[in-house]
C-alpha positions in Angstrom: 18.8 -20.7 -7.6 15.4 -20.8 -6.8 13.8 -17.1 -6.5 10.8 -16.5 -5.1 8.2 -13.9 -6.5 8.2 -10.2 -4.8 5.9 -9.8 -2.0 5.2 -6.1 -3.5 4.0 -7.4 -6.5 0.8 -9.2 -4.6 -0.5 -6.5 -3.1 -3.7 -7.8 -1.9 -1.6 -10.2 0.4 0.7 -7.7 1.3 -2.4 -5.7 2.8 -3.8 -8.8 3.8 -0.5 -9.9 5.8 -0.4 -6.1 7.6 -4.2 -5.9 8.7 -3.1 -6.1 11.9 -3.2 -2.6 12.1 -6.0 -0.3 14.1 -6.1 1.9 11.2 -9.2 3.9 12.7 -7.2 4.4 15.5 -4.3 5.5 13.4 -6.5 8.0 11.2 -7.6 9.6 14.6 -4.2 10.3 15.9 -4.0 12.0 12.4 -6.5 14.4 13.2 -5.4 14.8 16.8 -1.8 16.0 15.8 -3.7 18.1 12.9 -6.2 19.6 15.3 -3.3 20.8 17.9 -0.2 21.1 15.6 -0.6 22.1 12.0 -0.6 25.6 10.8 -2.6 25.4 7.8 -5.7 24.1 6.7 -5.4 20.2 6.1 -7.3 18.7 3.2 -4.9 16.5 1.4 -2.8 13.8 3.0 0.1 12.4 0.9 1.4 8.7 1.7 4.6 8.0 0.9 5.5 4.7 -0.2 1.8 3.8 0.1 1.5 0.3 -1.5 -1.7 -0.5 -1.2 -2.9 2.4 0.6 -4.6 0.9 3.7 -5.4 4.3 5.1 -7.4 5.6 1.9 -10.6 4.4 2.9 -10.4 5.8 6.3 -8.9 8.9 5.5 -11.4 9.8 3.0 -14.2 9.0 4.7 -13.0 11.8 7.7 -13.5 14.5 4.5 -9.2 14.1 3.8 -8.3 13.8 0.0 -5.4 10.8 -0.5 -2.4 11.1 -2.7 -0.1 8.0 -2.6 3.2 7.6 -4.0 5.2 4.3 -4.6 7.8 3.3 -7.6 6.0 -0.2 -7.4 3.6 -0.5 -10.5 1.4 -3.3 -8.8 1.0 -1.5 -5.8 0.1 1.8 -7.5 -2.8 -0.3 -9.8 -4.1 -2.4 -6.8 -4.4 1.2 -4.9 -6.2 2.8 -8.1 -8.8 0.0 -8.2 -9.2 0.2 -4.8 -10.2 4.4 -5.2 -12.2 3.9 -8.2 -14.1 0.9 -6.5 -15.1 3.3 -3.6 -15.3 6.4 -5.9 -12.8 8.2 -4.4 -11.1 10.9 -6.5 -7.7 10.3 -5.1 -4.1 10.5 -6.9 -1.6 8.9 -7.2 2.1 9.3 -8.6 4.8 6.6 -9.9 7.9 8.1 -8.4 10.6 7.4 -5.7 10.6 8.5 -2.2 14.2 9.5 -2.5 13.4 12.3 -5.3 9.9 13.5 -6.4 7.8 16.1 -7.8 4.5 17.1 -7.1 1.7 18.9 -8.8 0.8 20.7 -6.3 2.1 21.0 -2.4 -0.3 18.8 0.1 -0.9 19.6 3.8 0.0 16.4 5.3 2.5 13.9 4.7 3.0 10.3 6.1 5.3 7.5 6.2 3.9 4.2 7.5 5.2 1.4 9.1 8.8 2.0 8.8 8.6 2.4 5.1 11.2 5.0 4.7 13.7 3.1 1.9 16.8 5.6 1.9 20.2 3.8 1.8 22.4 6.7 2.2 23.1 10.6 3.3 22.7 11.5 0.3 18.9 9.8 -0.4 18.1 10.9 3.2 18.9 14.5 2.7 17.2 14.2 -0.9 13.5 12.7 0.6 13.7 15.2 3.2 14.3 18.4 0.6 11.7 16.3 -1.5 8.8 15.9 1.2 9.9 20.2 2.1 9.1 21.0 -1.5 6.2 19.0 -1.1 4.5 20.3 2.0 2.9 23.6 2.9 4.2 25.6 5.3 2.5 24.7 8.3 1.7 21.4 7.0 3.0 18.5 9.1 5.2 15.2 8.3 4.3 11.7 10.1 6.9 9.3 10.4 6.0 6.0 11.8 8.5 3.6 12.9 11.3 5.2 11.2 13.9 6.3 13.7 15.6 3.5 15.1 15.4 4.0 19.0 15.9 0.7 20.1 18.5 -0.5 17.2 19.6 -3.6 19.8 15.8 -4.5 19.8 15.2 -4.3 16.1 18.0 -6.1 15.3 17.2 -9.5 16.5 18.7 -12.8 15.2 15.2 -14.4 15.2 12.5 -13.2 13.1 9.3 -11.9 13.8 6.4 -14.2 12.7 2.5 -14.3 12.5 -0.7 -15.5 11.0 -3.3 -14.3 9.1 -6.6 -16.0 8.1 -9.4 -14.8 5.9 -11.7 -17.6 4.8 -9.9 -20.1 2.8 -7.1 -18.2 2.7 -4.3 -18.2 5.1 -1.0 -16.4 5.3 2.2 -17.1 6.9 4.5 -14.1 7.3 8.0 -13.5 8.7 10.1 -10.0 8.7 13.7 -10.1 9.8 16.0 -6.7 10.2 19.9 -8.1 9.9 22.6 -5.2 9.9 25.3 -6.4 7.3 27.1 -2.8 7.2 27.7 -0.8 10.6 30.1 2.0 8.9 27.0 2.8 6.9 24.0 1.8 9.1 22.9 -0.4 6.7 20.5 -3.5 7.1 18.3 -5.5 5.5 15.0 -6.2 5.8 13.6 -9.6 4.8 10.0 -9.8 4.6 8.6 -13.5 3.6 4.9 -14.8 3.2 3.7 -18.4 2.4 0.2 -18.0 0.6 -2.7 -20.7 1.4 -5.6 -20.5 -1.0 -7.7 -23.1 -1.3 -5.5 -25.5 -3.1 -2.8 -22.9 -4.3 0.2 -22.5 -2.3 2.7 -19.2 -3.3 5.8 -18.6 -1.5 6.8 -14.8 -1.5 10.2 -13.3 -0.6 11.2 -9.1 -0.6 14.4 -8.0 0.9 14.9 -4.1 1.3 18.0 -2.3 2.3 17.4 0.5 4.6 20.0 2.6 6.7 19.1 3.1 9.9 18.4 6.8 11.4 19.2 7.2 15.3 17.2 10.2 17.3 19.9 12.4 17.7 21.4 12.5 13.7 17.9 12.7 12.6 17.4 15.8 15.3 20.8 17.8 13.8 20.1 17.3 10.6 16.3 18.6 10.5 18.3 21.5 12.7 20.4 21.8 10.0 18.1 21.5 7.3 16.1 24.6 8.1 12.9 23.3 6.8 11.1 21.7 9.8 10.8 22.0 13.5 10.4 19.6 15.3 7.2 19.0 17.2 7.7 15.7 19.2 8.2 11.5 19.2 5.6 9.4 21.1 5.2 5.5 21.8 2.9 3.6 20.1 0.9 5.6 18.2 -0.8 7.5 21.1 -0.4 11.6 21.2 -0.2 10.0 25.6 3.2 8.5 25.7 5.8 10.6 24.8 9.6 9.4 24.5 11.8 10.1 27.1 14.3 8.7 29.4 11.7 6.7 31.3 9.8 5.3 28.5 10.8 1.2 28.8 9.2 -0.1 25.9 9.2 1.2 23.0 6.9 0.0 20.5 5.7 1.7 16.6 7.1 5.3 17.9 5.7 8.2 15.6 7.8 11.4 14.8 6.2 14.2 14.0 7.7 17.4 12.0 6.3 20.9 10.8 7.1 22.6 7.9 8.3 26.2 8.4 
């Protein structure tokens, strides 16, 4: 059995294959939700499972100090070189997001891009009394693209593919979400990229299992939990679109909590 090398350990084309992203654009929504929601002074933003931190340049260049956390060694030193390349004083922490520690509490915490790997109750309700610990009261928590809304969507049989092309190097990437166990709301999430460089060819494979989190769970147990209000869900990325009945698309929806 042939098996391919981890996409997270080649971090610079697992930026490179996510680029896509208006990051400006996401770092001002940031400040937009900070500006009318949060309750305490924001200075420190902690991404969770930040692999190579795409948003620490931005984010420190708006005055914001990064933290990142991910249990992927490659990630963590790609993300440190990065920092001490722009001579950023950021930190960062080795750790799971199921279960982890701080220092100190931050002001602001974010999930990108659907990168919330819990596989069960228990791991949910541990991230979430985690990221509480972790966060100031009046701080807020980001959560982007991790409440399934639209799980018939999501789940499609075909994947999603693209391109990416930097000089001579040139990316292929696919990402597939296949459920395997309903009971449990589990799927998988299979993320390939073929790499191009000049005359080196890679071919990279991940597969994640998630559980999936539906609106109105997630609502009960934050309700239940104590912890958080909740402050809203919007449509793709934009403080304008919230979610409601009407909304027919739905695409990258951010969820937004407060600590109490």
């Amino acid at each position: 059995m042939n098996i391919k090398p981890n996409c997270y350990d080649y971090p610079r084309y697992y930026e490179l294959a996510f680029a896509f992203r208006d990051l400006a654009h996401e770092v001002d929504v940031i400040q937009q939700t900070i500006q009318q929601f949060a309750r305490v002074d924001t200075h420190t933003v902690l991404t969770l499972a930040c692999g190579p931190s795409p948003h620490l340049l931005e984010l420190s260049a708006r005055g914001l100090q990064f933290v990142g956390l991910d249990i992927n060694p490659a990630m963590l030193a790609y993300s440190k070189a990065k920092a001490q390349q722009a001579g950023i004083a950021a930190k960062f922490y080795q750790q799971s997001m199921t279960a982890f520690q701080l220092e100190q509490p931050v002001d602001y915490i974010l999930i990108a891009l659907g990168d919330l790997y819990v596989q069960s109750n228990e791991e949910l309700d541990s991230h979430l009394s985690s990221v509480a610990a972790a966060l100031r009261p009046g701080g807020l928590f980001l959560l982007d693209w991790c409440i399934q809304f639209e799980p018939a969507n999501m789940f499609k049989s075909e994947a999603e593919m693209w391109e990416v092309k930097q000089g001579d190097l040139h990316l292929k990437c696919q990402v597939r979400m296949q459920p395997f166990d309903h009971p449990n709301q589990l799927f998988e999430e299979q993320l390939a990229i073929e790499v191009q460089e000049g005359e080196q060819c890679l071919s990279l494979a991940s597969h994640s299992i998630k559980r999936a989190i539906y609106p109105q769970e997630f609502l009960q147990l934050i309700k239940m939990m104590q912890q958080f209000e909740f402050i809203g869900w919007w449509n793709n990325w934009t403080l304008d679109e919230p979610l409601t009945r009407q909304t027919q698309t739905i695409f990258r929806p951010i969820t937004l909590l407060r600590k109490r």
